[in-house]
PAMIPA-406551 format. One record per residue: x, y, z of N, C-alpha, C in turn; residue in three letters; residue number from 1. Coordinates in steps of 0.02 Angstrom, whole numbers, plus 50000, padded with zeros to 5 digits. Layout:
<lozas>
     nxx     nyy     nzz    caxx    cayy    cazz     cxx     cyy     czz   rest    nr
       X       Y       Z       X       Y       Z       X       Y       Z    ALA   NUM
...
</lozas>
This chain:
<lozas>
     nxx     nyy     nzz    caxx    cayy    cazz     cxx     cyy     czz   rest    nr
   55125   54771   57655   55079   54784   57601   55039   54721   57587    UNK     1
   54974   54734   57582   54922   54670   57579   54933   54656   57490    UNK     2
   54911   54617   57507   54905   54590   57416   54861   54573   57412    UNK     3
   54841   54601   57336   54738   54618   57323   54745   54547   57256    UNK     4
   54715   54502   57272   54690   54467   57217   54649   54473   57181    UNK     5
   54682   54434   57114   54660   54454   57037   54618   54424   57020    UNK     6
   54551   54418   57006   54485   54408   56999   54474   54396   56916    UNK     7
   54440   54341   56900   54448   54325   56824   54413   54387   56785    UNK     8
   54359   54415   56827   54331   54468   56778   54367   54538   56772    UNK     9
   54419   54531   56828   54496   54586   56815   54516   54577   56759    UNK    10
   54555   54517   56760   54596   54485   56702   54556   54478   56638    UNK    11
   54472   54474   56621   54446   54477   56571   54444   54554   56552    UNK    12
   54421   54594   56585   54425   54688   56570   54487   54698   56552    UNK    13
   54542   54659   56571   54626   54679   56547   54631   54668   56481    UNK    14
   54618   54615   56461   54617   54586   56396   54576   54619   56344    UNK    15
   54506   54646   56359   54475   54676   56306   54466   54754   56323    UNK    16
   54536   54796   56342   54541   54844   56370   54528   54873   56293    UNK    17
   54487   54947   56310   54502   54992   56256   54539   55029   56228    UNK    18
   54609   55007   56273   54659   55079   56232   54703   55038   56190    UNK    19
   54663   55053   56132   54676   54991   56092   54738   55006   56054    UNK    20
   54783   55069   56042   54873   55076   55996   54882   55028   56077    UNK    21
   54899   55008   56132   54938   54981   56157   54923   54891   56174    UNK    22
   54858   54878   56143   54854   54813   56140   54891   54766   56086    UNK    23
   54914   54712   56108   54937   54668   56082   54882   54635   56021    UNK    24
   54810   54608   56064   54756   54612   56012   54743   54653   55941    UNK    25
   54767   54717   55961   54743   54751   55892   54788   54745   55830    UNK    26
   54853   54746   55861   54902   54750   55818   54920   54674   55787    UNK    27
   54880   54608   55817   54877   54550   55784   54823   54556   55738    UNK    28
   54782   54586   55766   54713   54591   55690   54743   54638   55664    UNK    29
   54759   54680   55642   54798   54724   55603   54837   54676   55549    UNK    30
   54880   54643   55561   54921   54598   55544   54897   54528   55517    UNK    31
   54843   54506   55536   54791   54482   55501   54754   54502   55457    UNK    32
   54737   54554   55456   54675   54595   55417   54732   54596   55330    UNK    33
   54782   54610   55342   54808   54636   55301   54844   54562   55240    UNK    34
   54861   54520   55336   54903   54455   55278   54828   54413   55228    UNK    35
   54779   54409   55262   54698   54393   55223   54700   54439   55152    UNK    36
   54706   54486   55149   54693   54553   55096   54745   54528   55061    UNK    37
   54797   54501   55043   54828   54485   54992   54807   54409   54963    UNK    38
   54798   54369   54991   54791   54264   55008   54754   54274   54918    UNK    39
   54690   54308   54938   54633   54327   54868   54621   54378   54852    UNK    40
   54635   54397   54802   54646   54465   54731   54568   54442   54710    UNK    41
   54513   54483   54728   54454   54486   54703   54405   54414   54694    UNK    42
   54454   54371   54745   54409   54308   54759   54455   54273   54715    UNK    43
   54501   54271   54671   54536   54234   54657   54595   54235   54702    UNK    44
   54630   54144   54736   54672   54135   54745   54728   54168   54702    UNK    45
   54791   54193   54745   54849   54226   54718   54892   54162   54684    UNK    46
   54887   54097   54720   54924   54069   54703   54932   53996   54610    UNK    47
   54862   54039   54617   54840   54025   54532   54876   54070   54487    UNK    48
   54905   54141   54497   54916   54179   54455   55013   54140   54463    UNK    49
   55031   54132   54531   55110   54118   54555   55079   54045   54486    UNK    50
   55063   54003   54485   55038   53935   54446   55060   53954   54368    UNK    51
   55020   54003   54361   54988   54017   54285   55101   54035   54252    UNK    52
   55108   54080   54303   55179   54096   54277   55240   54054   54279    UNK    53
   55213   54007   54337   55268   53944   54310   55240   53916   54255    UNK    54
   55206   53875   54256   55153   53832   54199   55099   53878   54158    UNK    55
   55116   53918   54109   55067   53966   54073   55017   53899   54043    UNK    56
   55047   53855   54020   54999   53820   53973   54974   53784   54024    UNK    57
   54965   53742   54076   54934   53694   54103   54892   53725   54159    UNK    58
   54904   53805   54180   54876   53835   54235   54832   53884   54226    UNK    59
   54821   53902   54133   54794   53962   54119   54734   53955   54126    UNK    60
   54710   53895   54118   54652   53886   54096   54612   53874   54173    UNK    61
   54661   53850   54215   54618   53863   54295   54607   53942   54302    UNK    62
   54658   53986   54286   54644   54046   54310   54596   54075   54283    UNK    63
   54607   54071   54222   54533   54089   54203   54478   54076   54216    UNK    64
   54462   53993   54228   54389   53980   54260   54374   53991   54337    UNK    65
   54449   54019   54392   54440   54043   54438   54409   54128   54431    UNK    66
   54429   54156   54370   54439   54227   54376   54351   54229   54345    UNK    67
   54326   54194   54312   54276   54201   54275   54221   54187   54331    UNK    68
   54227   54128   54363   54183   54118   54427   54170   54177   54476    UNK    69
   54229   54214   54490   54211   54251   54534   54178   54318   54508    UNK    70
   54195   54346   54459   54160   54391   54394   54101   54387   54397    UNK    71
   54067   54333   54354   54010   54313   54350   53975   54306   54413    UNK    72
   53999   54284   54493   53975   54270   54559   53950   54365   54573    UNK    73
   53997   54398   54580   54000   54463   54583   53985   54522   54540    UNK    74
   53942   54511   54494   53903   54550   54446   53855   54583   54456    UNK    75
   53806   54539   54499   53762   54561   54533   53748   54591   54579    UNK    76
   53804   54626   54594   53828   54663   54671   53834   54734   54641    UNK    77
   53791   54779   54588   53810   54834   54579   53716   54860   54567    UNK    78
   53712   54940   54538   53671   54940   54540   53635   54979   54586    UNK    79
   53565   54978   54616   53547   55021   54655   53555   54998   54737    UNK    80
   53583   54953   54740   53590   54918   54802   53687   54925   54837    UNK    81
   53703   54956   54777   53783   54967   54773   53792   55048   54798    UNK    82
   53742   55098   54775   53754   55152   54784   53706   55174   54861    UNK    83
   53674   55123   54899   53650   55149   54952   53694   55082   55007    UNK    84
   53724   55064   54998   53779   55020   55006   53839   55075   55048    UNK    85
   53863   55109   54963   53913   55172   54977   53897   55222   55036    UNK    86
   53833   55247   55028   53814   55292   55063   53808   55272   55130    UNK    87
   53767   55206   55172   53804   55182   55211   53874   55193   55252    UNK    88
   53939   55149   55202   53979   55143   55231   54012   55212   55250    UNK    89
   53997   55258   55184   54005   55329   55199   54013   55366   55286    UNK    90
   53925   55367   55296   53894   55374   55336   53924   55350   55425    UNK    91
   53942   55280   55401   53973   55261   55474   54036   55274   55480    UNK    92
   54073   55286   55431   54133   55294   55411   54147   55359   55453    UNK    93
   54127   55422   55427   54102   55478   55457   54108   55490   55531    UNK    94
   54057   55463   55551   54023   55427   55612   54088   55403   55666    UNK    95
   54135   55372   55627   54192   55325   55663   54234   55392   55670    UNK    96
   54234   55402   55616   54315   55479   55625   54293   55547   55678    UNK    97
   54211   55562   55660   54205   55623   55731   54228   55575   55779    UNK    98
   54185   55533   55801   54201   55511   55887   54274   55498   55873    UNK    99
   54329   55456   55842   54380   55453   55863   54407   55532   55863    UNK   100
   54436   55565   55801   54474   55613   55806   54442   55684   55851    UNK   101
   54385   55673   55845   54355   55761   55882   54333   55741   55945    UNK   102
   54294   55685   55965   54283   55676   56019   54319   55628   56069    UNK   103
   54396   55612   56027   54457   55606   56043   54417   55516   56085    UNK   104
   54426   55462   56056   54395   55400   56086   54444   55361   56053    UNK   105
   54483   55329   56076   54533   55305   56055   54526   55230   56011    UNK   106
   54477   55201   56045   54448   55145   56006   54408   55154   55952    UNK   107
   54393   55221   55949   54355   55220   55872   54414   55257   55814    UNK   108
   54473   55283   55850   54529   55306   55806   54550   55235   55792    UNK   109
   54552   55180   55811   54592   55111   55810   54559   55088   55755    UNK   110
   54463   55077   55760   54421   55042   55718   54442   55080   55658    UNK   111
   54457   55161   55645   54456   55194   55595   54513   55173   55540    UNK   112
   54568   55149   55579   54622   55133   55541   54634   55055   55512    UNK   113
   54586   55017   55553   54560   54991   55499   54512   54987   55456    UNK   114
   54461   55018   55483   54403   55015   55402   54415   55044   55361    UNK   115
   54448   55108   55362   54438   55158   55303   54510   55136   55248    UNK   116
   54558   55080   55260   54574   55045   55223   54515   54989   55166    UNK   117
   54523   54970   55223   54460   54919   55185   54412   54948   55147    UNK   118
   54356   55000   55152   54340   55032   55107   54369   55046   55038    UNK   119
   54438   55097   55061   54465   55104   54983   54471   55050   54969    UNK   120
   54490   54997   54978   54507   54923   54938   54430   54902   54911    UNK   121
   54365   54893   54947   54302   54893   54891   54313   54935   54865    UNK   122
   54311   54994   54847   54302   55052   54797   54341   55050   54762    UNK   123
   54393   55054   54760   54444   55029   54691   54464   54962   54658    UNK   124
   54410   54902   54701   54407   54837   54662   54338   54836   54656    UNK   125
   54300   54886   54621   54261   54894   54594   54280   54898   54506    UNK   126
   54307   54920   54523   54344   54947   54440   54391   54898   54398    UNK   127
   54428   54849   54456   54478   54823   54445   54429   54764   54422    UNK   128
   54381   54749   54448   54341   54690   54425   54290   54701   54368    UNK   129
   54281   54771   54356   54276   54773   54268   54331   54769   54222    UNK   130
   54395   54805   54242   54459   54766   54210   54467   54695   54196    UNK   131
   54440   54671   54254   54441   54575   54267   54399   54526   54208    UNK   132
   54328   54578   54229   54293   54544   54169   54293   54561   54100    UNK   133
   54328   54605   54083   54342   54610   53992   54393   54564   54001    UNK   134
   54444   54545   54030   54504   54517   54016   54488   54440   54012    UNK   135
   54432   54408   54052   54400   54367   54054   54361   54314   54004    UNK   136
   54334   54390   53970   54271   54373   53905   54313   54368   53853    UNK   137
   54383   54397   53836   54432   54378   53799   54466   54330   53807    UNK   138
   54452   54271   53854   54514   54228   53870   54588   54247   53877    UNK   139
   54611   54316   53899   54654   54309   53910   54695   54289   53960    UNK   140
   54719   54252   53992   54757   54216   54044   54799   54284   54066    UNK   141
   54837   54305   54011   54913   54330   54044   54898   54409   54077    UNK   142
   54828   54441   54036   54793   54489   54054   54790   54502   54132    UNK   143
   54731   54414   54153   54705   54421   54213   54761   54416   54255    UNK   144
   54797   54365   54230   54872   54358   54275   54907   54439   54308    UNK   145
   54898   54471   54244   54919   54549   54236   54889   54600   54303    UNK   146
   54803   54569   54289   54762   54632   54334   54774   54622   54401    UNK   147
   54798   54545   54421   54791   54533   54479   54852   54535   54515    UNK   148
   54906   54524   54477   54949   54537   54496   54972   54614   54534    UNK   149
   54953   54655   54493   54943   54732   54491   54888   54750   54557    UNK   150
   54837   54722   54569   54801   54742   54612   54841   54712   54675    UNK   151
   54846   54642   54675   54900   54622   54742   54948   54702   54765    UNK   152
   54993   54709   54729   55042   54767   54757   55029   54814   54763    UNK   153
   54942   54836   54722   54940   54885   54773   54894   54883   54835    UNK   154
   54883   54824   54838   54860   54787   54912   54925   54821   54959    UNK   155
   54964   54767   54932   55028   54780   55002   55054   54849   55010    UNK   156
   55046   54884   54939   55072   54945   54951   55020   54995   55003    UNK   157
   54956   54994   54988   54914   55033   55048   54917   54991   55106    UNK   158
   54934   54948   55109   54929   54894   55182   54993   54918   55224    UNK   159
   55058   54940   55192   55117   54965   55213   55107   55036   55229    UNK   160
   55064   55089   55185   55058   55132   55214   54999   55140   55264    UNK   161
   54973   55108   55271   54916   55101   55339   54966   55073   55391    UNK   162
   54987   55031   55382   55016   55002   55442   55086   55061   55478    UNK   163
   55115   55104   55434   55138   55137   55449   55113   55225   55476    UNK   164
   55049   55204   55449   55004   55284   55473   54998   55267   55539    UNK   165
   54943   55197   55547   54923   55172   55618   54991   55176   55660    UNK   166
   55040   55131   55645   55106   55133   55716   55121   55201   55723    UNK   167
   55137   55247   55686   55131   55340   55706   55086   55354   55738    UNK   168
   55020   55346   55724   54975   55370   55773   54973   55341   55832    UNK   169
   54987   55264   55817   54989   55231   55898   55029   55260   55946    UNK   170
   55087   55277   55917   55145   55297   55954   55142   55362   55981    UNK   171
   55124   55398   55958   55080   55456   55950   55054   55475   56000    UNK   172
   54998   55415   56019   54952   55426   56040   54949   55380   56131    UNK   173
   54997   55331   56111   55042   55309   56189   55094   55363   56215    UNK   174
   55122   55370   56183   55184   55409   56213   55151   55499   56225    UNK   175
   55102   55515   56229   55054   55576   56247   55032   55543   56306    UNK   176
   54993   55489   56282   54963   55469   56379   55020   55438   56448    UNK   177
   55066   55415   56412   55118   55384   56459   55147   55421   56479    UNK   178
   55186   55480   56434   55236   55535   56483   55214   55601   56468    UNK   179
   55159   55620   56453   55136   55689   56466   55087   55688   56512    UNK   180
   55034   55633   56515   54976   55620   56558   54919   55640   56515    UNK   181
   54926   55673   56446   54857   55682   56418   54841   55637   56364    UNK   182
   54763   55623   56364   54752   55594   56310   54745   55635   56248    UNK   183
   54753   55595   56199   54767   55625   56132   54714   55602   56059    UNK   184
</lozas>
């Protein structure tokens, strides 16, 4: 048996292969995407709020001028530029789920499981950051400490159930092509 050598632009197509539940790549950005999504609660560092609850008196007053900065930075992000924004992400959103699920493309079922996380997380820290800024304009420390804390878990909590939708479908969706022969 001859032996066929491996050619760097082999070994580059290996690496950025599309069947992306069995890459190693996806499932590190996965795992990235998600450990990033907790680090900052609406642009505030988490570890101002971990601060504020050891040291209420010496740390409140950072959190607040962290929580107020990013408030005030992000105010201007609503409006008529917010609702054709939505419609947008809508739109591709859409766009991502026919081709993956109906026209069965496995790399756009992969992209799907992660954006359409990320989405709900803008759309419901939309709200959370009007929570942010009354709690803000009151000085309350233990409030913001409160909102952000609260939004963190349910960071991890949709991040746990994504990560557990995606490995079902991955699995799913390998173990159909590996021992049945069809794609799925």
């Amino acid at each position: 048996m001859k032996a066929v050598p491996v050619t760097f632009l082999d070994l580059f197509a290996a690496m950025i292969d599309t069947r992306s539940f069995s890459s190693i790549w996806y499932w590190g950005l996965l795992a990235i995407m998600w450990s990033l999504a907790g680090i900052r609660i609406l642009g505030v560092p988490f570890d101002q709020v971990i601060r504020y609850r050891t040291a209420p008196a010496s740390a409140g007053h950072d959190l607040l001028m962290h929580a107020k900065a990013e408030v005030s930075r992000r105010q201007g992000a609503g409006g008529i530029g917010a609702i054709g924004l939505t419609a947008v992400v809508c739109f591709v959103l859409s766009m991502i789920f026919m081709l993956g699920f109906i026209y069965k493309i496995e790399l756009s079922q992969a992209v799907f499981f992660l954006a359409l996380p990320q989405a709900i997380l803008a759309a419901s820290g939309a709200r959370t950051r009007l929570r942010l800024a009354s709690a803000v304009a009151e000085q309350r420390a233990d409030l913001v400490a409160q909102i952000l804390s609260r939004r963190r878990r349910n960071i991890q909590l949709l991040g746990l159930l994504f990560i557990l939708l995606t490995a079902f479908w991955g699995m799913l969706h390998t173990l159909a092509r590996s021992f049945m022969g069809i794609g799925y």
